[in-house]
C-alpha positions in Angstrom: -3.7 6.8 -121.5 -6.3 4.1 -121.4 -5.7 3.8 -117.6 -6.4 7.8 -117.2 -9.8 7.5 -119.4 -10.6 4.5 -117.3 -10.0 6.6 -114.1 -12.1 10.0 -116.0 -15.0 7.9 -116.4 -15.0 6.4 -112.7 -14.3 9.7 -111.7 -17.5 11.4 -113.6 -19.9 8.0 -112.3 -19.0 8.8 -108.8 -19.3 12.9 -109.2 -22.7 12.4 -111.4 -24.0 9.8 -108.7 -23.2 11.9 -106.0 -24.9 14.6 -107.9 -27.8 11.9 -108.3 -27.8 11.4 -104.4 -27.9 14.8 -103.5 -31.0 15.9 -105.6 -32.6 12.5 -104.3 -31.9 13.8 -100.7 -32.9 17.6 -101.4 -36.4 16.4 -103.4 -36.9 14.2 -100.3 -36.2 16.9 -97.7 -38.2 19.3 -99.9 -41.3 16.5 -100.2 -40.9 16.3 -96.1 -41.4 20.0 -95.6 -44.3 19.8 -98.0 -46.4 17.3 -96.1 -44.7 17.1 -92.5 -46.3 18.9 -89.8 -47.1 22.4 -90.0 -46.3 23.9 -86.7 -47.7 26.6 -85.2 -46.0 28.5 -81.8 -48.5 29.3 -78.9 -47.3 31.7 -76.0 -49.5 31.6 -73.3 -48.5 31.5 -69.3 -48.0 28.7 -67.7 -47.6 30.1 -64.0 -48.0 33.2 -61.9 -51.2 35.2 -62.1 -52.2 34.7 -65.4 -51.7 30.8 -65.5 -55.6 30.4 -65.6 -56.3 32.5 -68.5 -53.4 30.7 -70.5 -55.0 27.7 -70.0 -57.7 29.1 -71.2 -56.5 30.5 -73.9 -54.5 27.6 -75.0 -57.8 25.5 -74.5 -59.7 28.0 -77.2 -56.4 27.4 -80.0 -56.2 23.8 -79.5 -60.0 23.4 -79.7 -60.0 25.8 -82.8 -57.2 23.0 -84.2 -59.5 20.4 -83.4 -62.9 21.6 -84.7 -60.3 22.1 -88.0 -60.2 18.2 -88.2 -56.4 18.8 -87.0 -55.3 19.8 -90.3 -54.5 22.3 -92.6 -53.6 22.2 -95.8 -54.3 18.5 -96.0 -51.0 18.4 -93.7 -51.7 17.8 -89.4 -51.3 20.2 -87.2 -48.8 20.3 -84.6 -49.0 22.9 -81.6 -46.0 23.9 -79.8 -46.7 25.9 -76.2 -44.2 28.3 -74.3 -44.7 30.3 -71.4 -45.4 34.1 -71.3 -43.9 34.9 -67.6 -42.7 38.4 -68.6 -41.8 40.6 -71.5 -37.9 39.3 -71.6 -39.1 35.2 -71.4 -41.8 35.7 -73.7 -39.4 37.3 -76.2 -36.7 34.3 -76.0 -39.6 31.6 -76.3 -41.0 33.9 -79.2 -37.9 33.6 -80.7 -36.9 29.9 -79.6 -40.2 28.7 -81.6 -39.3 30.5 -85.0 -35.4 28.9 -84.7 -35.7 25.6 -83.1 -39.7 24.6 -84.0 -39.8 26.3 -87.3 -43.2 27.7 -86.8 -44.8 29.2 -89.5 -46.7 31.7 -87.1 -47.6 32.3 -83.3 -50.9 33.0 -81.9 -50.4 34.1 -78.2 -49.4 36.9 -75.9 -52.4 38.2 -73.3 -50.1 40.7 -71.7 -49.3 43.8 -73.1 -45.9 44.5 -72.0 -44.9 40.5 -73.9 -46.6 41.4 -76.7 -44.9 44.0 -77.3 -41.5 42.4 -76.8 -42.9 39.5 -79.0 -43.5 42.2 -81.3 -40.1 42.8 -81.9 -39.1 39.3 -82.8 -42.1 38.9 -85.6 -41.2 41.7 -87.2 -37.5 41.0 -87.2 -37.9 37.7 -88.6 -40.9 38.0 -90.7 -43.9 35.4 -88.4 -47.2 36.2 -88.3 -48.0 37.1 -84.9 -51.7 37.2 -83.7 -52.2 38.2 -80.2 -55.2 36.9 -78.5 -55.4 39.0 -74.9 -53.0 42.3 -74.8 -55.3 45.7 -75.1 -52.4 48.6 -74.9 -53.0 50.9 -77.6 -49.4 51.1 -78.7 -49.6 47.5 -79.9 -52.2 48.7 -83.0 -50.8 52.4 -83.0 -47.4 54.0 -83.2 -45.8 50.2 -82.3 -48.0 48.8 -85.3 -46.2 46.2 -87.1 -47.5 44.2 -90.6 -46.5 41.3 -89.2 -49.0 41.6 -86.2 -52.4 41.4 -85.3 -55.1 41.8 -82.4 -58.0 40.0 -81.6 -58.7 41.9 -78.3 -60.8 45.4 -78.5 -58.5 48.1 -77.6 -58.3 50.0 -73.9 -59.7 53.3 -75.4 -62.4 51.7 -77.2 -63.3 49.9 -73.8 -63.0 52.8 -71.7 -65.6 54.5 -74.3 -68.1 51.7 -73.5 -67.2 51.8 -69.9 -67.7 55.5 -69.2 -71.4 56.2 -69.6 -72.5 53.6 -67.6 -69.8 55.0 -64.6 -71.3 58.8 -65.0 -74.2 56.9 -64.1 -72.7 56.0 -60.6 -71.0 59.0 -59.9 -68.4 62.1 -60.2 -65.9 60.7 -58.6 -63.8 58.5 -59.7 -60.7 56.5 -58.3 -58.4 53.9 -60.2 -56.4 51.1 -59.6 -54.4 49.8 -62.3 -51.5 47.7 -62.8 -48.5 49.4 -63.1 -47.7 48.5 -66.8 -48.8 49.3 -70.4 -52.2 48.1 -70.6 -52.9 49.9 -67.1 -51.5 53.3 -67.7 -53.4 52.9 -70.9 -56.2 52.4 -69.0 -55.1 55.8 -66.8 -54.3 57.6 -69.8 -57.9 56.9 -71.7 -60.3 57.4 -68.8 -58.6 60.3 -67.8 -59.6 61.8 -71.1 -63.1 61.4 -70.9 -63.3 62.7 -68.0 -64.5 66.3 -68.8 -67.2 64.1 -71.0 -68.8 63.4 -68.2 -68.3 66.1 -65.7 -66.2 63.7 -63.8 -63.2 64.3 -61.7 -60.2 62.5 -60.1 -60.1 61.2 -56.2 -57.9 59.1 -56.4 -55.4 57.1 -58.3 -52.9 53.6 -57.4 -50.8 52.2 -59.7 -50.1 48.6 -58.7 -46.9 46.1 -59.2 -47.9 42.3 -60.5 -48.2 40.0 -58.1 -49.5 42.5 -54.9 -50.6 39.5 -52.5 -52.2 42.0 -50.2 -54.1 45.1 -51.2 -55.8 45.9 -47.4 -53.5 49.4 -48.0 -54.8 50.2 -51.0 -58.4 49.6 -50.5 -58.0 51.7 -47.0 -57.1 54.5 -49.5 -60.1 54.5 -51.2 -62.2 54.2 -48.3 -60.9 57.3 -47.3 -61.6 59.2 -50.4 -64.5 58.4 -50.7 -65.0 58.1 -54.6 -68.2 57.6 -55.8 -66.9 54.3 -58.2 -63.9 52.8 -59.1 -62.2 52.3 -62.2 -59.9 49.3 -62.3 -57.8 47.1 -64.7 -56.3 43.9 -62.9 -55.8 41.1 -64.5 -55.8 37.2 -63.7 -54.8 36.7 -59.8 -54.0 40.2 -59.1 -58.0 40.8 -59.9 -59.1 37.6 -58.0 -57.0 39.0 -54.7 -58.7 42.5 -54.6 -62.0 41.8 -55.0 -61.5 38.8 -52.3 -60.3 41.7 -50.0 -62.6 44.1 -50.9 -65.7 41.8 -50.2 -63.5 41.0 -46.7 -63.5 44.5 -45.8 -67.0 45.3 -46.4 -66.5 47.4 -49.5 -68.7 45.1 -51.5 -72.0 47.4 -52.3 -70.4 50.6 -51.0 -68.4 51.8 -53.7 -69.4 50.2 -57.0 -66.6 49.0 -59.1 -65.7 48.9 -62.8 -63.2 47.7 -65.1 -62.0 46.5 -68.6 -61.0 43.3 -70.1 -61.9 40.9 -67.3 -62.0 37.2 -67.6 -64.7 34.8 -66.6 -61.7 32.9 -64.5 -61.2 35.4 -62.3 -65.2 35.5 -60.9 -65.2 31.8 -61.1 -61.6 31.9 -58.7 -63.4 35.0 -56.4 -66.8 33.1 -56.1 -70.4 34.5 -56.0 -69.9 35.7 -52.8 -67.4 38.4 -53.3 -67.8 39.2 -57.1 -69.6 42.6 -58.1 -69.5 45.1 -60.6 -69.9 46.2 -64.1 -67.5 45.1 -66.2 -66.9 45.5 -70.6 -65.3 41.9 -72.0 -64.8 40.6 -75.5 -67.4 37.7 -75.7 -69.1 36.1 -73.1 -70.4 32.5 -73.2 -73.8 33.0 -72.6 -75.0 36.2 -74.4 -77.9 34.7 -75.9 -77.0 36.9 -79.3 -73.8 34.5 -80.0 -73.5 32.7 -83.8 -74.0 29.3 -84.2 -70.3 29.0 -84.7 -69.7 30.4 -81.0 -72.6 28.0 -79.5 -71.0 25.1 -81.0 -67.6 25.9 -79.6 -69.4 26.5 -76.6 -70.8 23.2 -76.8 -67.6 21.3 -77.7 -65.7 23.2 -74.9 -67.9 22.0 -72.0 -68.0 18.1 -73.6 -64.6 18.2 -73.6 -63.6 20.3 -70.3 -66.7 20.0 -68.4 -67.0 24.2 -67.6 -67.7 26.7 -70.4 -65.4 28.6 -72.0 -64.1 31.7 -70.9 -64.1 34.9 -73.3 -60.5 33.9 -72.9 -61.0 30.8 -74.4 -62.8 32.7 -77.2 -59.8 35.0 -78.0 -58.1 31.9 -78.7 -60.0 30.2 -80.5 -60.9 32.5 -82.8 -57.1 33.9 -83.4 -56.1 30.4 -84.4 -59.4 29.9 -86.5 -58.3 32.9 -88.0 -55.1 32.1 -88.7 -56.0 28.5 -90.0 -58.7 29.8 -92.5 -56.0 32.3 -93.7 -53.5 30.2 -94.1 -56.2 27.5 -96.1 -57.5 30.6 -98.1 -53.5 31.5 -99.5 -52.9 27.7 -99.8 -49.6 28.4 -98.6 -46.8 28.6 -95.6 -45.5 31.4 -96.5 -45.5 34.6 -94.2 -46.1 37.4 -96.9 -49.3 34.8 -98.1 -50.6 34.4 -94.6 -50.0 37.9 -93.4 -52.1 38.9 -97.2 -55.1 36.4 -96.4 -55.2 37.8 -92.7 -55.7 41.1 -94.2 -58.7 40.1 -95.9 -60.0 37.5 -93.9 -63.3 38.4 -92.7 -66.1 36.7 -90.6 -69.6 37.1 -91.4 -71.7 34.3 -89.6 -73.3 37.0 -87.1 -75.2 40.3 -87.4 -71.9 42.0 -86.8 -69.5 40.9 -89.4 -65.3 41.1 -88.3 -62.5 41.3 -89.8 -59.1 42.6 -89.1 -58.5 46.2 -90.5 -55.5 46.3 -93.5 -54.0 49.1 -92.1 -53.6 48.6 -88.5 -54.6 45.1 -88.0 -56.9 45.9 -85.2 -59.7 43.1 -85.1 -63.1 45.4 -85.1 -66.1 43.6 -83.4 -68.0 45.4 -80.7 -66.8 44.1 -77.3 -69.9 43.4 -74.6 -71.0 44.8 -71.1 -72.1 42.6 -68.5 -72.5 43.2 -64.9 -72.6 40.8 -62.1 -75.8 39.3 -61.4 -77.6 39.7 -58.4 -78.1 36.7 -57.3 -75.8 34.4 -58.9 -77.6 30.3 -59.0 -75.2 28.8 -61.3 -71.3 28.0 -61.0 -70.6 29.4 -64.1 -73.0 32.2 -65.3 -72.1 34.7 -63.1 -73.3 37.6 -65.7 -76.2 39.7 -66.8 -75.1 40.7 -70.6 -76.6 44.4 -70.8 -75.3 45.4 -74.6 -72.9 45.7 -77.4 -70.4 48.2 -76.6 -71.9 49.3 -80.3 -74.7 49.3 -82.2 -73.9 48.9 -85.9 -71.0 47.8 -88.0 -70.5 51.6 -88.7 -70.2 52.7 -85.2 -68.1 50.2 -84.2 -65.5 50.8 -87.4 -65.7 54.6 -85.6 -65.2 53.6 -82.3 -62.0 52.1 -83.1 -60.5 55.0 -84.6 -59.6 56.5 -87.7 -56.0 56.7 -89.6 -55.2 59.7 -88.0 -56.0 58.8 -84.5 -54.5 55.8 -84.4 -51.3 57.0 -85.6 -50.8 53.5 -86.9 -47.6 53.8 -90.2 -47.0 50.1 -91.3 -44.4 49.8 -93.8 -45.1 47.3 -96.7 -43.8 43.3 -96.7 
């Protein structure tokens, strides 16, 4: 009997040690989490036509980190970047972040057609997800998801700045889109307002990514003859037309128009060939910027010796977004960040921003330039002509109300 006792109370030291050891190991792991790294998932691309604006936009996120002293939280910041070369690879890295990084959200996705696959994953596994470049309506509307939001002004409410300054040029109008989301969004919109303006239709080519030569194409238009063009081509696919179109002497002929350009793609054409009026998010040198936009200004050229694009803007102001969101719910968690997104709200300008609670559309009024006439600088290729809106209240209506937007997000 004695023996057996002797062998219960070995048994118990080991079990209650064990025990011991365990809750040691799990109030270690637990501490880890609590003041490791917090990672955060970027998914921007890295090749192909758009590998200049994710560089830009990766540029903006990382500077926003920066600027953010590298922390939140008290806890550093680590950034983990994946490509976004088409909707099926942007989904797979979207995922790949969330199960082998352990993000605790993604900022990213400047094409449509991804972010709309991304979509799929965020919502499915609960990540924040803010998106930084795509436009398609859907992505705010009838795909609208809690889990994701927009930084970018939406197609329609572009095309609604766009418009009066084309019934300006003309009737007649031709377009040239891509042939994706964000381009039959941009067919489907301008279409619509054109009764608005007494305009009609010459012309229309929807064009595959990555069209090297578009000599066929601008032939077509010659021929009809419109009196503009309405186009929507993003990142090299842009830089190759315009290139073209200055080669054949269409430059000052036909004037040309189009939503959500980038600053990268003028800087790739060159003076020489760029033209036209264009609507954009931000640009770098509208002299009505905040303070907060003039120092990010300033820090991007110190550290990258060239302004930053109003790519570069999307992302930095997604992940500053994200960052003071996730400082203002002091926590990790998606249903606290997704909750301090929905309030979050910037007011450092004449036009205070926020992201709507119900579709999570970011509402700021986006900007119209048009290419200067002479251009003297590398850089400053732009005349800014105006706000796409006036006042905070026109711009809330230029968005869209409930009903228009079709937008039914479930709750958390």
């Amino acid at each position: 009997m004695i023996g057996i006792q002797r062998d219960k109370r070995s048994f118990l030291r080991l079990v209650t040690g064990a025990a011991t050891m365990a809750t040691i190991g799990w109030a270690s792991a637990v501490a880890a989490e609590e003041t490791g790294p917090i990672r955060i998932g970027l998914i921007y691309s890295k090749q192909g036509p758009g590998a200049a604006i994710g560089e830009f936009l990766q540029r903006g996120s990382a500077l926003a980190v920066e600027q953010a002293g590298g922390k939140v939280l008290g806890r550093p910041i680590e950034l983990v970047w994946l490509d976004e070369p088409n909707p099926q690879v942007s989904q797979q890295n979207m995922q790949r972040l969330i199960d082998e990084n352990k993000v605790v959200a993604v900022v990213g996705g400047n094409y449509s057609s991804s972010a709309l696959a991304m979509m799929s994953v965020a919502n499915r596994e609960k990540i924040p997800l803010i998106l930084t470049g795509a436009a398609a309506r859907e992505i705010t509307g009838k795909e609208c998801s809690r889990y994701t939001f927009r930084t970018q002004a939406t197609v329609p409410v572009q095309i609604a700045g766009l418009m009066p300054y084309v019934a300006e040029l003309g009737k007649k109008i031709y377009f040239i889109t891509p042939s994706y989301a964000f381009g039959q969004d941009i067919l489907r919109s301008a279409r619509g307002m054109l009764p608005a303006i007494g305009g009609t239709e010459a012309g229309v080519d929807e064009v595959p990514v990555n069209t090297a030569d578009y000599s066929s194409y601008i032939l077509k238009i010659r021929q009809a003859k419109p009196d503009a063009v309405i186009g929507g081509l993003v990142g090299g696919d842009f830089s190759n037309f315009l290139k073209q179109w200055n080669e054949m002497g269409m430059k000052g002929k036909i004037p040309y128009a189009a939503v959500a350009v980038t600053d990268t793609d003028f800087w790739d054409v060159g003076p020489q060939a760029s033209t036209g009026i264009f609507i954009k998010p931000w640009y770098y040198n509208n002299p009505n910027n905040t303070p907060a936009e003039k120092k990010m200004t300033a820090d991007f050229v110190a550290k990258y010796g060239a302004p930053p694009s109003d790519k570069a803007w999307s992302g930095w102001i997604g992940m500053r977004a994200l960052l003071e969101s996730i400082e203002a719910a002091k926590s990790t968690k998606s249903a606290d960040i997704v909750t301090a997104l929905e309030t979050w709200k910037n007011t450092e300008g004449s036009f205070p921003f926020y992201f709507r609670s119900w579709d999570h559309q970011m509402v700021r009024p986006a900007v119209i330039v048009q290419v200067k006439r002479t251009i003297t600088d590398k850089w400053d290729f732009f005349d800014f002509l105006k706000n796409t809106s006036d006042t905070a209240a026109d711009t809330e209506k230029a968005f869209g109300t409930k009903d228009e937007i079709g937008c039914s997000m479930p709750a958390l």
